[in-house]
Backbone as a chain_set.jsonl record, in Angstrom:
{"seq": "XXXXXXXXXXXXXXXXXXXXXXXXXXXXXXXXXXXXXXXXXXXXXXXXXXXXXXXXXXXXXXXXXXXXXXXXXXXXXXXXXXXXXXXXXXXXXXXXXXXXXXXXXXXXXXXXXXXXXXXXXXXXXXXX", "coords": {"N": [[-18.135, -61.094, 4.219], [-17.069, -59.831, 1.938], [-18.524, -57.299, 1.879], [-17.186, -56.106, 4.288], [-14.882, -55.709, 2.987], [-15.437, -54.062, 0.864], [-16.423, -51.475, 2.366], [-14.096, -50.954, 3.789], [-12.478, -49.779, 1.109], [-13.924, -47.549, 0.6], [-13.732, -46.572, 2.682], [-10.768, -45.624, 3.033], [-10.758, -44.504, 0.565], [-12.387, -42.283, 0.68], [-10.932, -40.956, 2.823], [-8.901, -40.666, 1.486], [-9.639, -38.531, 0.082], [-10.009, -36.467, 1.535], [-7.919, -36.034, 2.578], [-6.271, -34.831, 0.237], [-8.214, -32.512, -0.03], [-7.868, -31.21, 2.53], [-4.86, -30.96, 1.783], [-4.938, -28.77, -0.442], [-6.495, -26.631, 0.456], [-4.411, -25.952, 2.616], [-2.663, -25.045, 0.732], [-3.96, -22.885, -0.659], [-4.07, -21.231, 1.403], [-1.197, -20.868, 2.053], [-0.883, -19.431, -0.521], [-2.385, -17.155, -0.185], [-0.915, -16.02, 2.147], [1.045, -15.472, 0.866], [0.775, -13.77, -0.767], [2.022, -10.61, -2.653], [2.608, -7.663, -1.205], [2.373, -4.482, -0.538], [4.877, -2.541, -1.695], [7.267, -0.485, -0.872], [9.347, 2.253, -2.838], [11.854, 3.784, -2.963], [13.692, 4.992, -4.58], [12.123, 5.433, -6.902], [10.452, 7.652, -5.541], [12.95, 9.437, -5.388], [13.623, 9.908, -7.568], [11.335, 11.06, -9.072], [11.068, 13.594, -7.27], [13.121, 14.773, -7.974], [13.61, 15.487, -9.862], [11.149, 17.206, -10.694], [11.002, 20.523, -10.485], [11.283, 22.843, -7.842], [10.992, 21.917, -5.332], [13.984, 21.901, -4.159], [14.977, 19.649, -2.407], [18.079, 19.762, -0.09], [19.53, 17.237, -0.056], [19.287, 13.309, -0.101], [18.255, 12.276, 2.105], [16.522, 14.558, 3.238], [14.843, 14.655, 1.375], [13.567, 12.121, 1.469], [12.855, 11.91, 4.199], [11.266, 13.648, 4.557], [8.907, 12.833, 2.648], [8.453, 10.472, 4.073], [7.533, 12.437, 6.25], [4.575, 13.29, 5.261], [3.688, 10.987, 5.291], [3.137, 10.026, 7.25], [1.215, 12.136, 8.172], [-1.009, 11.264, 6.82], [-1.128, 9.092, 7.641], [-1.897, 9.475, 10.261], [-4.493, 10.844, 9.68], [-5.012, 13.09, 9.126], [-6.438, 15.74, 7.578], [-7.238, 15.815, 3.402], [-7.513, 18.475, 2.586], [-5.987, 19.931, 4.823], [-3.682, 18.949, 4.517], [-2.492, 19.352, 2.03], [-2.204, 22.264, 2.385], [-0.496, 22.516, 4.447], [1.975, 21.442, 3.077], [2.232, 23.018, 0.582], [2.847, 25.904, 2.593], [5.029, 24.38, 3.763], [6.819, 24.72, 1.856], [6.908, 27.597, 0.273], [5.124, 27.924, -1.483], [2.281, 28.926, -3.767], [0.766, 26.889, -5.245], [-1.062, 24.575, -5.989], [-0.849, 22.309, -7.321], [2.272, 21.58, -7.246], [1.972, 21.086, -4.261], [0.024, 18.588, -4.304], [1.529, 17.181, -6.015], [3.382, 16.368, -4.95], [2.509, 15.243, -2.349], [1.283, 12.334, -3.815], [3.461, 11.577, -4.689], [4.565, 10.868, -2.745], [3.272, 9.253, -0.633], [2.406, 7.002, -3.144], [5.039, 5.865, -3.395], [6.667, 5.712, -1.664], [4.813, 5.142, 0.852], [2.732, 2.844, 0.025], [0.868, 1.753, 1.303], [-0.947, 3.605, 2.067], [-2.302, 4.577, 0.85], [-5.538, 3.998, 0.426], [-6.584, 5.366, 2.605], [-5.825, 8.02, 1.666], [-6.779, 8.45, -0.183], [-9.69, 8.259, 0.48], [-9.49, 10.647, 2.588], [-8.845, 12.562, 0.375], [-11.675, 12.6, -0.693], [-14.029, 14.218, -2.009], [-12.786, 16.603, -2.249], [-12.317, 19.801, -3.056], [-10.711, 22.753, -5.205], [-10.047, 25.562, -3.346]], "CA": [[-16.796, -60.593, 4.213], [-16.989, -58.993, 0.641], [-19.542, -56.63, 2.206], [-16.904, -55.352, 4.953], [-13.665, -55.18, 2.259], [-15.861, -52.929, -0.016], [-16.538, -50.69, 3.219], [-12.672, -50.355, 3.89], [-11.913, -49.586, 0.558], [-14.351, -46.831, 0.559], [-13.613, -45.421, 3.966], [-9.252, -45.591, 2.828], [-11.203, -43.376, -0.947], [-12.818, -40.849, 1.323], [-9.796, -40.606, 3.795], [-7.487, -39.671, 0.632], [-9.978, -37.115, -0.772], [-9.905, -35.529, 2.604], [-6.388, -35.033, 2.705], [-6.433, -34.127, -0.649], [-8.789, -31.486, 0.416], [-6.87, -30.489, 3.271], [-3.714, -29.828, 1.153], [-5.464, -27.883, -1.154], [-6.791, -25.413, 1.782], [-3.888, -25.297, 3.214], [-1.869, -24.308, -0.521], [-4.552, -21.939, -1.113], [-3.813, -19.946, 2.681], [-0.173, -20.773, 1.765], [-1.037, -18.7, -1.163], [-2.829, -16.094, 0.438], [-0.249, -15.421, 2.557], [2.672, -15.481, 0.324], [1.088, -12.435, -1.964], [3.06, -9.648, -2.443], [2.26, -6.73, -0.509], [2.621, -2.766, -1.082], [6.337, -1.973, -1.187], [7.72, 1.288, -1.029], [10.141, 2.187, -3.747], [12.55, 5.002, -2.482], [14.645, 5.267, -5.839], [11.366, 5.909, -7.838], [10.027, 8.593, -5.158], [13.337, 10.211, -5.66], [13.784, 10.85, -9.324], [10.455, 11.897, -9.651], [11.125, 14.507, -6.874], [14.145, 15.568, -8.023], [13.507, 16.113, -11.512], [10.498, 18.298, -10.698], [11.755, 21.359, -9.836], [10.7, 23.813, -6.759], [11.554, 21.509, -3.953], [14.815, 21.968, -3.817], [15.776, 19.372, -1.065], [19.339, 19.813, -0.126], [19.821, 15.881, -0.085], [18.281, 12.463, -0.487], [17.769, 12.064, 2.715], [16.036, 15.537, 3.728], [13.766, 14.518, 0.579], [13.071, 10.761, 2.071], [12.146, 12.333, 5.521], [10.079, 15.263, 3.987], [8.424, 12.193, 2.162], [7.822, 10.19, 5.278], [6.505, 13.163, 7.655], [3.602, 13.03, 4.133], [3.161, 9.558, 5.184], [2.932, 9.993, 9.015], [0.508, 13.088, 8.29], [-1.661, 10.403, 5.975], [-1.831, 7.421, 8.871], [-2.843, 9.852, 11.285], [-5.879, 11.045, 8.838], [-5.105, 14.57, 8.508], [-7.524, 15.94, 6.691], [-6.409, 16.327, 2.562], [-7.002, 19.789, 2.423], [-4.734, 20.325, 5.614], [-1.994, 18.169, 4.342], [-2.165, 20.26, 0.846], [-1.973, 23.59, 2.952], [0.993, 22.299, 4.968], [2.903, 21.252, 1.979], [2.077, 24.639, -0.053], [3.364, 26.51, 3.638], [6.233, 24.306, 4.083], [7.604, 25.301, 0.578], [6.242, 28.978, 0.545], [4.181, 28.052, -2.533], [0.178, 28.656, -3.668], [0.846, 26.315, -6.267], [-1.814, 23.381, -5.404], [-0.481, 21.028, -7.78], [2.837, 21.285, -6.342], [1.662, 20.259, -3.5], [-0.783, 18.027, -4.472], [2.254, 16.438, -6.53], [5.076, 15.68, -3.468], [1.62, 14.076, -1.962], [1.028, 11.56, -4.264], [4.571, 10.768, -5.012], [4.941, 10.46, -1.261], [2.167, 7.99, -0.859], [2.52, 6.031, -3.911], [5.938, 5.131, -3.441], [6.959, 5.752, -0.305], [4.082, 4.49, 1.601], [1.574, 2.512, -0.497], [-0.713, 1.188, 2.285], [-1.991, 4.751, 2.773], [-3.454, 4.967, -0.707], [-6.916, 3.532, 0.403], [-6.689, 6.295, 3.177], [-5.726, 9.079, 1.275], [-8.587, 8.663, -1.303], [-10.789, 8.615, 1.605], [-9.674, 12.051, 3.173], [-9.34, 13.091, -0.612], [-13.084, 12.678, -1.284], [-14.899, 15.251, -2.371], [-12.258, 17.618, -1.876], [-12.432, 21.035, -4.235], [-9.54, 23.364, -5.359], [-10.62, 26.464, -2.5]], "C": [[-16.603, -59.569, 3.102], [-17.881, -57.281, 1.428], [-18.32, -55.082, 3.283], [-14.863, -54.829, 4.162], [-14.515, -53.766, 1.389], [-16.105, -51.42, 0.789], [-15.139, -49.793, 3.519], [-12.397, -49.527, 2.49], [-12.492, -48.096, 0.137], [-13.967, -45.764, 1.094], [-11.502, -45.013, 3.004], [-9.573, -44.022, 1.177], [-11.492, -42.126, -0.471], [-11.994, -40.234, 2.347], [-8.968, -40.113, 2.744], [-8.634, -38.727, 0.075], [-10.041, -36.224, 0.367], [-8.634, -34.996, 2.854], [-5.677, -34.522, 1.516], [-6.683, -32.418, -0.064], [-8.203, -30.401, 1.418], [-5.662, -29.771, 2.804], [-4.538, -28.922, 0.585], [-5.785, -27.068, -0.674], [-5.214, -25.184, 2.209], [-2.351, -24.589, 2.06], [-2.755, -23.288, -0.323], [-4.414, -21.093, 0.287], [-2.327, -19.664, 2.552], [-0.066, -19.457, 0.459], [-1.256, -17.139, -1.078], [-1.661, -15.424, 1.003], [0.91, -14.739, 2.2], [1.846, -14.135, -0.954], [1.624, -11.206, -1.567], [2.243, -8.252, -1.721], [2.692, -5.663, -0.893], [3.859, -2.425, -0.385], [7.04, -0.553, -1.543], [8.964, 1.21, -2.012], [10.755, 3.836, -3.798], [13.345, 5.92, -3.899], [13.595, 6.251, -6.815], [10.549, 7.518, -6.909], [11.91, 9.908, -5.18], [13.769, 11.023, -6.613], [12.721, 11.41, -9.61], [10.187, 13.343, -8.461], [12.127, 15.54, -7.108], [14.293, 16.042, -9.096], [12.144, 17.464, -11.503], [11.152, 19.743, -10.047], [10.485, 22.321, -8.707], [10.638, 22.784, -5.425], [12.714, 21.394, -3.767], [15.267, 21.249, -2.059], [17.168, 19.464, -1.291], [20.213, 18.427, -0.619], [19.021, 14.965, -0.091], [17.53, 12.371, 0.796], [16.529, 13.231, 3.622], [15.009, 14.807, 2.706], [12.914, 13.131, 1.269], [12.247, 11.449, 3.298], [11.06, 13.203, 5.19], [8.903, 14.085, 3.632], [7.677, 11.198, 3.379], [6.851, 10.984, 6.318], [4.908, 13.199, 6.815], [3.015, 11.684, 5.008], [2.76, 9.404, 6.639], [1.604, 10.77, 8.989], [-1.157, 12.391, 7.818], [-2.522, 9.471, 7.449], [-1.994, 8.532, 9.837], [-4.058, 11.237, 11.295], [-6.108, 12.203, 9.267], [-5.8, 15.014, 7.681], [-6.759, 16.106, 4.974], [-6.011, 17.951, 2.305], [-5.872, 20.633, 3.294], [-3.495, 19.798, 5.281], [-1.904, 18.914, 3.503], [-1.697, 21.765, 1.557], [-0.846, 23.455, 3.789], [2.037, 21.976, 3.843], [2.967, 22.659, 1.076], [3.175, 25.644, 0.933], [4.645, 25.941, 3.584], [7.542, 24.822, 2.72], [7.223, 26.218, -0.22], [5.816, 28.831, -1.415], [2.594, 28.323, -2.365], [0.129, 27.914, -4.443], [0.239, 24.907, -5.911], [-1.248, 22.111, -6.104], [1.304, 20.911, -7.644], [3.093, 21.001, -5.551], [1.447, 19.013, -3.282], [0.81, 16.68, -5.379], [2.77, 15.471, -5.634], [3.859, 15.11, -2.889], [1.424, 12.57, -2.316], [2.255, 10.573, -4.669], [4.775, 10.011, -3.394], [4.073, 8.713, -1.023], [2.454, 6.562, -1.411], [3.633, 5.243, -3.906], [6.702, 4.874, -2.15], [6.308, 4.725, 1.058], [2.371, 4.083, 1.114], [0.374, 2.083, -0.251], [-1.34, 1.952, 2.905], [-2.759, 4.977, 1.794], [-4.842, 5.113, -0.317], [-6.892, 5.343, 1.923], [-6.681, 7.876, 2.926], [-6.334, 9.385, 0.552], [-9.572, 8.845, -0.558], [-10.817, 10.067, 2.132], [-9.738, 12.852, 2.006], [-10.926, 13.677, -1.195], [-13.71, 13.572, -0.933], [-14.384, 16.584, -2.417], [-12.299, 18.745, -3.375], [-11.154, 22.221, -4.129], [-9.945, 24.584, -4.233], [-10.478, 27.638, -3.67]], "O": [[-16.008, -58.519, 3.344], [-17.356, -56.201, 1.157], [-18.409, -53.857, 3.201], [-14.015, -54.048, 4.595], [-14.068, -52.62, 1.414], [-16.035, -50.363, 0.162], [-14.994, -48.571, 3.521], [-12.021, -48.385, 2.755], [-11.768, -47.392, -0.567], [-13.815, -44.616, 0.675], [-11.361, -43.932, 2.431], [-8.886, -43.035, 0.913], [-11.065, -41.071, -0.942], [-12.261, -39.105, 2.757], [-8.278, -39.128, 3.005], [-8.058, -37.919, -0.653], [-10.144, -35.038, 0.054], [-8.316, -33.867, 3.225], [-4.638, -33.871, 1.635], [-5.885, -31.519, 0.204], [-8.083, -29.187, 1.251], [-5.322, -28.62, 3.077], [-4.917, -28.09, 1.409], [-5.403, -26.106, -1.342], [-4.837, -24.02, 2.072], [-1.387, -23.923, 2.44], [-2.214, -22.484, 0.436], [-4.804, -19.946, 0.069], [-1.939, -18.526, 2.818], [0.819, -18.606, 0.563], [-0.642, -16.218, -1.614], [-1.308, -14.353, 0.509], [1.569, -13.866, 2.767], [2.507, -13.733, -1.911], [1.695, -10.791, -0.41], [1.049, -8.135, -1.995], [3.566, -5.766, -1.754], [4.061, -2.143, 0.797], [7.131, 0.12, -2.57], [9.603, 0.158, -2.022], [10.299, 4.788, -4.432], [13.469, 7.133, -4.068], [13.891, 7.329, -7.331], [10.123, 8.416, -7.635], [11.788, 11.114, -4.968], [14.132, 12.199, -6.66], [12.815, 12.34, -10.412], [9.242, 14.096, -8.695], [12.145, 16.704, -6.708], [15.055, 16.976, -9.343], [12.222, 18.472, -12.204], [11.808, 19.697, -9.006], [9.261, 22.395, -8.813], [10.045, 23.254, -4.455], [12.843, 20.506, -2.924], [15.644, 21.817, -1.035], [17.614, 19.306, -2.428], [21.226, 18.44, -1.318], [17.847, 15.336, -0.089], [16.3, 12.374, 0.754], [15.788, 12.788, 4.499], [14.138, 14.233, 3.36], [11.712, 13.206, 1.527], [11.017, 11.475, 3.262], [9.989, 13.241, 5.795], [7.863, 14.257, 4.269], [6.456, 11.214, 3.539], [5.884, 10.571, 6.958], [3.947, 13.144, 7.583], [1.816, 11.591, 5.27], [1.985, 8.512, 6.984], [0.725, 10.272, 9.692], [-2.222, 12.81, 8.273], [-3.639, 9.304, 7.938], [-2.697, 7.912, 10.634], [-4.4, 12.08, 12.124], [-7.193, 12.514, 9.76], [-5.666, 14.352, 6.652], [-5.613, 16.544, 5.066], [-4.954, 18.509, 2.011], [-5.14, 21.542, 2.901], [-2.413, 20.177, 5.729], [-1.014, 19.692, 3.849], [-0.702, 22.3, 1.069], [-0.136, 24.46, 3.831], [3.12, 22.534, 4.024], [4.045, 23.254, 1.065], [4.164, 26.141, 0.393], [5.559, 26.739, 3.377], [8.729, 25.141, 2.799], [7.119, 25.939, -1.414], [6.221, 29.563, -2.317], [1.865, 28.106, -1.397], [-1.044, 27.996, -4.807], [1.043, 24.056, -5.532], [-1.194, 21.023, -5.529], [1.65, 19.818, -8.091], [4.231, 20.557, -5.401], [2.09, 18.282, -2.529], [0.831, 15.471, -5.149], [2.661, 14.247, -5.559], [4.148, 13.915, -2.848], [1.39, 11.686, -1.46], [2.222, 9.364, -4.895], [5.069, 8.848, -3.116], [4.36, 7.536, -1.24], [2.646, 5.496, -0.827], [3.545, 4.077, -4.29], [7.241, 3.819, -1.817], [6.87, 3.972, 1.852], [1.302, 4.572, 1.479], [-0.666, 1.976, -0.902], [-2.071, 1.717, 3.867], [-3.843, 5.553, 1.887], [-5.431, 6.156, -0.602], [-7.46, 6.358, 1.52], [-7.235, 8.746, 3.598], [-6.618, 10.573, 0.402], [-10.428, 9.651, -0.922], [-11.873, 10.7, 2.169], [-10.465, 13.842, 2.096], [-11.234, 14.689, -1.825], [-14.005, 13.841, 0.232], [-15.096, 17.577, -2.567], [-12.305, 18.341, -4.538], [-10.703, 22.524, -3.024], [-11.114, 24.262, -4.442], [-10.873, 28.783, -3.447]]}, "num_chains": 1, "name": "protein.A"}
């Protein structure tokens, strides 16, 4: 009899470290899921567009949209040097780092889950 209590009390030890175990997996996907993700921050893409000067948008929202069509041009992996040459054109500059600026603000705050994409079409790129 001793033989088949010591058995239970085993199996009842290894049944709670299993559901131990189980929480613990399912905190740590609870975890996973619950991290914060890349949020766009409209306020900060507009003071730093509006304090630079030579884009003169009329309003916030011409600047927001200008900032989005950046972010549309991005997710459908426009090349960088063509996005820099459309931004230069659309605001009759040659001024690459004017460009190259309203890009990165666009991106970074606007739409942060193109980053990894826009370093990609970035690479290797050279001033022409």
């Amino acid at each position: 009899m001793s033989v088949s209590v010591g058995f239970r009390a085993q199996r009842r030890v290894g049944f709670r470290l299993m559901k131990l175990a189980v929480a613990a997996v399912a905190a740590a996907a609870a975890a996973v899921m619950a991290a914060p993700t890349a949020n766009a921050d409209v306020v900060a893409y507009l003071v730093n567009v509006h304090v630079r000067p030579g884009y003169n948008f009329p309003n916030a929202d011409a600047a927001i949209g200008y900032g989005n069509t950046i972010c549309d041009r991005v997710a459908a992996k426009m090349s960088y040097a063509q996005l820099v040459e459309q931004v230069k054109a659309d605001f009759h500059t040659t001024d690459y780092y004017q460009g190259g600026y309203l890009i990165n603000q666009a991106i970074n705050e606007l739409c942060p889950a193109q980053i990894w994409q826009l370093r990609q079409s970035a690479a290797g790129y050279t001033l022409p």
